[in-house]
NUFI-577734 format. One record per residue (C-alpha): residue in one letter; x, y, z. Coordinates in Angstrom, 3 decimals. Example, Ala and Ser with C-alpha at 12.3 -4.5 7.8 and 13.67 -1.06 7.14 Angstrom:
2
   res         xx         yy         zz
     a     12.300     -4.500      7.800
     s     13.670     -1.060      7.140
//
This chain:
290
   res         xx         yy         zz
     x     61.226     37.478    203.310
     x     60.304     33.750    202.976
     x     56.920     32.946    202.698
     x     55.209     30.489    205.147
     x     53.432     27.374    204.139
     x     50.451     26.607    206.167
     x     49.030     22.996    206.907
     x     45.770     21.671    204.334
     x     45.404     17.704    205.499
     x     47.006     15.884    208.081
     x     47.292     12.840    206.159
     x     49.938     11.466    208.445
     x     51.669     10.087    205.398
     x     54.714      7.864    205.898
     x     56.943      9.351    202.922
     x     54.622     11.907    201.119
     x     55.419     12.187    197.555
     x     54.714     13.130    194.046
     x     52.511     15.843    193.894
     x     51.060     16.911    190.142
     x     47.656     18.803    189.284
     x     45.329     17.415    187.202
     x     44.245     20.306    185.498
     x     41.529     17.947    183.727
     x     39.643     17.584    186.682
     x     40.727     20.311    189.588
     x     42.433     17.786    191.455
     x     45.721     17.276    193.293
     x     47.400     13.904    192.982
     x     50.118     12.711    195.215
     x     51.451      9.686    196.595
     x     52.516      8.162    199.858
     x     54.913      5.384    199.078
     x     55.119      3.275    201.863
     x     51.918      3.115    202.631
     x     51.017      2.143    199.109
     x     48.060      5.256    198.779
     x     47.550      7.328    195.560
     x     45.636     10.345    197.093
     x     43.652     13.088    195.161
     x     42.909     16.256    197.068
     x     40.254     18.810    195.916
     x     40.625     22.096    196.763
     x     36.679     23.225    195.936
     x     35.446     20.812    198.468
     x     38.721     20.524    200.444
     x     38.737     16.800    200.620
     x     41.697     14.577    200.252
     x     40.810     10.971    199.173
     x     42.780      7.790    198.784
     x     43.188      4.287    197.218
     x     45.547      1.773    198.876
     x     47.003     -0.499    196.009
     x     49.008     -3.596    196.154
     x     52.604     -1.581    195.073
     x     54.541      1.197    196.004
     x     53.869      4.177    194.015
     x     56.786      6.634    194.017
     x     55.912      8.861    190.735
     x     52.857     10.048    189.156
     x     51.797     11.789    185.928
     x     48.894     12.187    183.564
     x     48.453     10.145    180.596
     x     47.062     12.133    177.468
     x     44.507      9.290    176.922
     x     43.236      8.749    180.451
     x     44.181      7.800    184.037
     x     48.089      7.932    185.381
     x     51.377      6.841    184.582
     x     53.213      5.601    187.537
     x     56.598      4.739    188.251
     x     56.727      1.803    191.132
     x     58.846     -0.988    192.987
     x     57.561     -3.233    190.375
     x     58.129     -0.734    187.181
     x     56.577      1.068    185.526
     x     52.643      1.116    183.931
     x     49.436      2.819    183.661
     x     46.569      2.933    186.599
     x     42.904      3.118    185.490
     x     41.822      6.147    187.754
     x     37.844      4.333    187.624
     x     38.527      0.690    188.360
     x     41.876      1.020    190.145
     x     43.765     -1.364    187.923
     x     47.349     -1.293    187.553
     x     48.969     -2.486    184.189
     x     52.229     -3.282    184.403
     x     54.343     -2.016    181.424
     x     57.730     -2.770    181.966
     x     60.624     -3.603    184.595
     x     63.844     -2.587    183.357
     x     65.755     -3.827    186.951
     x     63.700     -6.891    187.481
     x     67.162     -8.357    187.979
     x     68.084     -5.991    191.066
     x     65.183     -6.634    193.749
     x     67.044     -4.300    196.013
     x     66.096     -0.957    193.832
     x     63.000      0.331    192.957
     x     61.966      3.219    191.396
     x     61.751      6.609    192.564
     x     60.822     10.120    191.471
     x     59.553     10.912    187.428
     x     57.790     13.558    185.070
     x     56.963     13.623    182.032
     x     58.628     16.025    179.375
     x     57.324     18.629    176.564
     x     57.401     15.548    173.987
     x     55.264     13.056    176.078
     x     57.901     10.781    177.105
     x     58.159      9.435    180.701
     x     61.279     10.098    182.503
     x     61.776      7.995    186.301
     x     64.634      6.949    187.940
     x     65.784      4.409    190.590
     x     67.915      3.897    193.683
     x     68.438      1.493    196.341
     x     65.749      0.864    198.778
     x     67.619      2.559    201.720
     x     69.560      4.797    199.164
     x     73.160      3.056    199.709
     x     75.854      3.244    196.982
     x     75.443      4.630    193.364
     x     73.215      1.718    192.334
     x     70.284      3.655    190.200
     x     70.042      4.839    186.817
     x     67.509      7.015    185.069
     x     65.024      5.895    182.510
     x     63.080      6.931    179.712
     x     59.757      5.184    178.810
     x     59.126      6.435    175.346
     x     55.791      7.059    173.403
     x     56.480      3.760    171.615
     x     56.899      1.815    175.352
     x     60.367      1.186    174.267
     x     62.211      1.930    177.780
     x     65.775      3.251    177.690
     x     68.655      3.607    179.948
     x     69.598      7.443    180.267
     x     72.754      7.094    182.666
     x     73.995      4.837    185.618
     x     75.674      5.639    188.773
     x     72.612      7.620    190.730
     x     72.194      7.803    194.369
     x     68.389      8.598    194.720
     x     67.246      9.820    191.695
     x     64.629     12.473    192.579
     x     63.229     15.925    191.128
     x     63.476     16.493    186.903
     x     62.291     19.094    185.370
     x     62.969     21.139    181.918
     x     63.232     24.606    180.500
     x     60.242     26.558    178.783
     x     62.470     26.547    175.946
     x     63.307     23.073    176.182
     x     66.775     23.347    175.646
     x     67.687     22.349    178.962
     x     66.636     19.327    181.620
     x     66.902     19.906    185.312
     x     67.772     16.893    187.300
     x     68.509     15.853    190.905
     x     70.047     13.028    192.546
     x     69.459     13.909    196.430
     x     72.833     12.386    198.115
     x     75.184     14.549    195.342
     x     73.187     17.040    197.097
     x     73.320     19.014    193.897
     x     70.972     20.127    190.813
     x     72.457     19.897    187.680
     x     71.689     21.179    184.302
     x     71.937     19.280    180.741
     x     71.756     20.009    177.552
     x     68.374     18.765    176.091
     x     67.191     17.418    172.415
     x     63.792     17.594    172.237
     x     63.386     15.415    168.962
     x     65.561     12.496    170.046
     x     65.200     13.014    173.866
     x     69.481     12.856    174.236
     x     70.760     14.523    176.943
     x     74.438     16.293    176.959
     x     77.214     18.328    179.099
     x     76.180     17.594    182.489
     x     76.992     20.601    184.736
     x     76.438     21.559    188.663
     x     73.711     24.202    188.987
     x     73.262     24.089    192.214
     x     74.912     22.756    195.082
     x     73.096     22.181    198.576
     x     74.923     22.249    201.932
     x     72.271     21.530    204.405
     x     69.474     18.933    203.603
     x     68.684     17.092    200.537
     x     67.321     18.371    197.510
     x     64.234     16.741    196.334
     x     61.747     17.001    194.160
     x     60.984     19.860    192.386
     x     58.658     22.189    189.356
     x     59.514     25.048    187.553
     x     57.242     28.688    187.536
     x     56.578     30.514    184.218
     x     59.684     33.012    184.843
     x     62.259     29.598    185.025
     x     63.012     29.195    188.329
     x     63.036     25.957    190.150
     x     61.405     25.132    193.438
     x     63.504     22.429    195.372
     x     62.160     20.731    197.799
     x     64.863     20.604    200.643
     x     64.545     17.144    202.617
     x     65.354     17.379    206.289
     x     65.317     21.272    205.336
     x     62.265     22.541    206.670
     x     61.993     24.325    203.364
     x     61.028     25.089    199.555
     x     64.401     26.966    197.776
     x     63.686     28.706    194.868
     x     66.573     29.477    192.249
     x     67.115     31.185    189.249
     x     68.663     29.014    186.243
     x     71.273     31.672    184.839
     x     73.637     31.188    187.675
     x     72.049     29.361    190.001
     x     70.846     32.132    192.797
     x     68.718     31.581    195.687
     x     66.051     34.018    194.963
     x     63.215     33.059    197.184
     x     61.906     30.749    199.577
     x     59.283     29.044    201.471
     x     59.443     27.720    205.000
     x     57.867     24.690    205.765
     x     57.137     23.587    209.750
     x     58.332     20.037    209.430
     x     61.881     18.811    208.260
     x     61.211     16.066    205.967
     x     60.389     18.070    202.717
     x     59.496     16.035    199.823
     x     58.390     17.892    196.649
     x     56.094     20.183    194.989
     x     53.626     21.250    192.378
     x     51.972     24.512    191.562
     x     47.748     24.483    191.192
     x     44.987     25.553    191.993
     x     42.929     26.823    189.262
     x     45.395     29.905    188.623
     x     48.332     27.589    189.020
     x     49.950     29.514    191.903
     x     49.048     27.620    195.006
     x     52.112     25.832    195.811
     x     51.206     22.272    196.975
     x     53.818     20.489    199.581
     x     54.354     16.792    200.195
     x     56.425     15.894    203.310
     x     57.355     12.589    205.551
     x     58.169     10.853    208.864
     x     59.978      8.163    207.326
     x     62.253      6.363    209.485
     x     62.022      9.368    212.366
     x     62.682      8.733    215.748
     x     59.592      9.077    218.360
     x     61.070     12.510    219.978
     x     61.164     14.311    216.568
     x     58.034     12.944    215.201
     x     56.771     14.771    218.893
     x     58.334     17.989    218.082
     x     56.637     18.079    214.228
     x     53.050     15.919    214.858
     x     52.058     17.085    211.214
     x     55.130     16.138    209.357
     x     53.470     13.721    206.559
     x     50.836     16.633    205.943
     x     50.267     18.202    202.937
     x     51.330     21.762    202.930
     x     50.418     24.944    200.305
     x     51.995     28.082    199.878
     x     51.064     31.601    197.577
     x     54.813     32.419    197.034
     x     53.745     35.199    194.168
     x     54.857     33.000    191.032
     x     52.374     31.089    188.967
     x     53.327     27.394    187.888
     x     52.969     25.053    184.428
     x     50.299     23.015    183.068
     x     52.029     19.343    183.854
     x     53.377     17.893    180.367
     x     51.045     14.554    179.699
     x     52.213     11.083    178.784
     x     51.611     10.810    174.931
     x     52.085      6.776    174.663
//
């Protein structure tokens, strides 16, 4: 039976993103890209907070030596959580003002993965990237859509990644050491909706967020099985991130981008931030080590 998210802030958010806990401080960060806010939500005092900045922020993860590393329309670089400073590291598509980037985690060896796409997500104009621990930035593969959810195995043999209008999640084969991916293969495929972003629980499954789904899928990585599922009360699903101090809230990010006034009267609350206790427990997010 699918489990039920229920509504924690009514942030109203314009295209909800990002979500990743900050296990250093108890906090929930996610983003809302086009209104240019990096929010942090506590669950002790169940607050949400904001900070509008002067980009769009589309990806968010920790930084081993303090504050974020974010993935943006103008690249990518590190934000000072105290004084709210960005510093701009580098802009591998400078040269394409149309794209910008788009969803990004970090993996078990510290390196920064984010990819792009076109601003309204037309034609196979992206690529993903990898910022290294050295700040050396390298092209991974062209030809993406909407690069979105990436995630990898406990064993690190394999990386999960998504590009939404394939409507598929595929599997590759992953080198740790050298960071090379290999044998790209469908995983999943995804009929109705979009997947999205997306985290993995300690048993290996991954948690998709389904965009213009109304839901979380959860599959299993052997064969690709739907195996469980949460339902979410507003189409535009974005992504999501176990935490809580046990790790096994699931937090929700969702949207209203570019939805017409009768939907956006049918679902008030899409934009909110959701959470769900779906029964699995999640993983400490992998830090930037640059």
């Amino acid at each position: 039976m699918p489990h039920a998210a229920e509504l924690i802030v009514d942030a109203n958010a314009h295209l909800g993103e990002g979500p990743i806990w900050d296990s250093r401080r108890n906090v929930l960060i996610w983003l809302d890209i086009l209104d240019r806010k990096i929010h942090h939500y506590d669950p002790a005092s169940d607050r949400d907070e904001s900070v509008e900045v002067a980009f769009r922020p589309t990806a968010a993860v920790l930084r081993r030596s303090g504050g974020l590393m974010l993935a943006t329309d103008e690249g990518l670089g590190h934000f000072d959580l105290d004084t709210g400073r960005f510093d701009p590291w580098a802009d591998p598509e400078s040269d394409i003002p149309a794209n910008r980037f788009n969803d990004g985690k970090c993996d078990p060896a510290g390196r920064f993965w984010a990819g792009t796409m076109q601003f309204h997500a037309q034609g196979d104009v992206g690529a993903l990237y990898v910022l290294d621990t050295d700040r050396s930035v390298r092209r991974v593969f062209d030809g993406v859509t909407c690069s979105n959810g990436i995630a990898w195995s406990a064993d690190h043999s394999t990386m999960y990644y998504i590009d939404s209008l394939k409507r598929t999640v595929d599997a590759f084969d992953y080198d740790l050491d050298s960071g090379a991916v290999s044998n790209r293969r469908t995983l999943v495929k995804i009929p109705e909706g979009f997947p999205d972003g997306m985290t993995l629980d300690t048993d290996g499954n991954l948690w998709v967020a389904v965009f213009d789904g109304f839901r979380i899928a959860c599959f299993e990585p052997r064969n690709g099985g739907q195996v469980d599922q949460v339902d979410v009360p507003v189409p535009q699903v974005t992504a999501c991130w176990f935490g809580g101090e046990d790790l096994r809230d699931l937090f929700i990010t969702t949207a209203r981008e570019n939805m017409d006034n009768a939907t956006f009267q049918e679902h008030p609350r899409s934009g909110g931030l959701y959470r769900a206790r779906p029964g699995a427990t999640g993983l400490v997010a992998d830090q930037y080590a640059g």
